[in-house]
N, C-alpha and C positions, 0 to 999 in steps of 0.2 A: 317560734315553733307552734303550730298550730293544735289547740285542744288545750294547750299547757295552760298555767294560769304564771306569773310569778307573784313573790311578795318582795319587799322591801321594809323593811323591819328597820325605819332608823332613831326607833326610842327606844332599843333591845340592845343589852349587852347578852353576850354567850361566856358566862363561868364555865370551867373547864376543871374537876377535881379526878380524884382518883374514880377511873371506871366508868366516867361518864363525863355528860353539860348539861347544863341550863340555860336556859333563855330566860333573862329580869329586865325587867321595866328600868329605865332609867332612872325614872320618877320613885318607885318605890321595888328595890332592888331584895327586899325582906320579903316581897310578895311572892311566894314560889308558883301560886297560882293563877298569876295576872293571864299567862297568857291563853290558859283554858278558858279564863272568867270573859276575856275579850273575845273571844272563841277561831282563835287562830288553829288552833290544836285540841283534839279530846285522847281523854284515855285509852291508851293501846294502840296510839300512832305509830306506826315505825319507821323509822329513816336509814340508810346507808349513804355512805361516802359512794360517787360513781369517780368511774376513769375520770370525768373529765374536772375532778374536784369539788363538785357540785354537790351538796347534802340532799336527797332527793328522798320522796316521800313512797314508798312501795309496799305500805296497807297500813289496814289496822287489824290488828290480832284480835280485840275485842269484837269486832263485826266479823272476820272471820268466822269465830267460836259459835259468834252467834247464829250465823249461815250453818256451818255444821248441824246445832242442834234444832232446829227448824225441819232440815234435810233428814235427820233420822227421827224426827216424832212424825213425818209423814210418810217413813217407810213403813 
């Protein structure tokens, strides 16, 4: 698909608990924050499940919020 990027994450397991996952390093699975630290992902990423079973990435709330307050300190 053109524009798309993908990844392949094959040093990542995905834990699964109540109300959510995580993505951990294989290498060091205690790191909750490996994968920010690698910078695969930043704070306020959001994801959903699509139709076609694909986890897919459709914003970040934190750059959102932050467009918002930019937009009204220039109204």
């Amino acid at each position: 698909m053109q524009g798309e990027t993908s990844m392949y994450l094959k040093d990542y397991d995905v834990m699964k608990f109540n109300g959510g996952f995580r993505l951990v390093s294989k290498n060091d699975p205690d790191n909750k924050f490996d994968p920010m630290d690698q910078g695969l992902f930043k704070p306020g990423d959001v994801f959903r499940v699509g139709y076609n079973g694909w986890l897919e990435q459709v914003g970040n709330d934190f750059d959102e919020l932050e467009a918002q307050a930019k937009q009204n300190d220039v109204a």
